[in-house]
N, C-alpha and C positions, 0 to 999 in steps of 0.2 A: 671423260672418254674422248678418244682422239681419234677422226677418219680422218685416213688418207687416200685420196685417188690418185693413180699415173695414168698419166696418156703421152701418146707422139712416137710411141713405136712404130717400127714399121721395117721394112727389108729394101737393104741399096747395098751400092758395090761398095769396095773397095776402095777405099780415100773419099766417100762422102760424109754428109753430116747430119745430124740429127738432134732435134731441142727434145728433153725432156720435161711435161711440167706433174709437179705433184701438188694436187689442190689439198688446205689442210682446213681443217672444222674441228670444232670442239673444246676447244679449249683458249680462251683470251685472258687479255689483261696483262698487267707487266709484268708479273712473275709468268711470264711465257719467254722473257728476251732471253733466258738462261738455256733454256730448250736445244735441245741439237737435232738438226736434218740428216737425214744420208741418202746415200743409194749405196746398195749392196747389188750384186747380179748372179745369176746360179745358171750355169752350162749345165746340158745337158751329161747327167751320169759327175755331175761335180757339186762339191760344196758350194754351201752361199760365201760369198766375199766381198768384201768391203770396196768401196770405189771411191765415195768423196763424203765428207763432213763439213757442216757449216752450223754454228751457233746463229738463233732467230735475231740476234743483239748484232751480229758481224764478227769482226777479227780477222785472222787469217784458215781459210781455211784449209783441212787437212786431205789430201789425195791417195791411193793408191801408189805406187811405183810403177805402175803398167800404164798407167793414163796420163800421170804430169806430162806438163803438157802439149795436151792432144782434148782434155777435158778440159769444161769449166762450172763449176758449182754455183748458184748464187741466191738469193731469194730476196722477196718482193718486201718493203718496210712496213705493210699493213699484216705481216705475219699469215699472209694465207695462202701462197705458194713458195715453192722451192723448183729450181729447174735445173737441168743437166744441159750442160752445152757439149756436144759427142762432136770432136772435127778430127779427120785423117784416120775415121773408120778402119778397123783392121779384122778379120775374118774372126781371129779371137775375141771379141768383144760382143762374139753373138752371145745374147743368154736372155733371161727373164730380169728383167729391171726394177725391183722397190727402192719402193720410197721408204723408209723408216725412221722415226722421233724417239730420242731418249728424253725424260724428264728430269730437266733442271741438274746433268752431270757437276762433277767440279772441273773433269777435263774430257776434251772429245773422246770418242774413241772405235777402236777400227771391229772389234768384237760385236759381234751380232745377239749373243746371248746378253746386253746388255740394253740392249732398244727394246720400248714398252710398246711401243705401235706400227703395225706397217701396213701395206697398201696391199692389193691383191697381185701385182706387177702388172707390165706392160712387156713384151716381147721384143726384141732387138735381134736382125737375123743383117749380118755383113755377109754377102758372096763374094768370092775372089775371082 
């Protein structure tokens, strides 16, 4: 079993910035480096969608097209957070924020019905 918490939301204008972090528990050891993070976000009256992927091992990680960059994904080498880096905030980017873990993929990926765990979100509100 795997919890995930988000925090660091919060409401600013237009061209600010915002950290996101996702605390993770539950699950250790080095069959975990395979593991992939994300964030997905869901607007109001809109599907959830995909924003950024990073395997717990590193590589390159994978972005949306609406965030390259403007985003920055990355996580911590003891494997227990993940964070979002938000810069040049834009009024579309308001939404509800998870965190989500797939277990041990062969390749990232941007699909949400494919992550085993997610967090309950954090809130992100850009004003213009």
């Amino acid at each position: 079993q795997v919890q995930l918490v988000e925090s660091g939301g919060g409401l600013v204008e237009a061209g600010d910035s915002l950290r996101l972090s996702c605390a993770a528990s539950g699950r250790t050891g080095s069959r975990t480096s395979r593991d992939v993070m994300a964030w997905f976000r869901q607007a109001p009256g809109k599907e959830r969608e995909f924003v950024a992927a990073i395997r717990w091992s590193g590589g390159s990680p994978v972005y949306a097209d609406s965030v390259k960059g403007r985003f920055t994904i990355s996580r911590d080498s003891a494997k227990t957070a993940v964070y979002l880096q938000m810069d040049s905030l834009k009024p579309e980017d308001t939404g509800v924020y998870y965190c989500a873990t797939e277990i041990s993929p062969v390749s990232l990926t941007m699909y949400a019905r494919r992550y085993n765990y997610w967090g309950q979100g954090t809130q992100v509100t850009v004003s213009s």
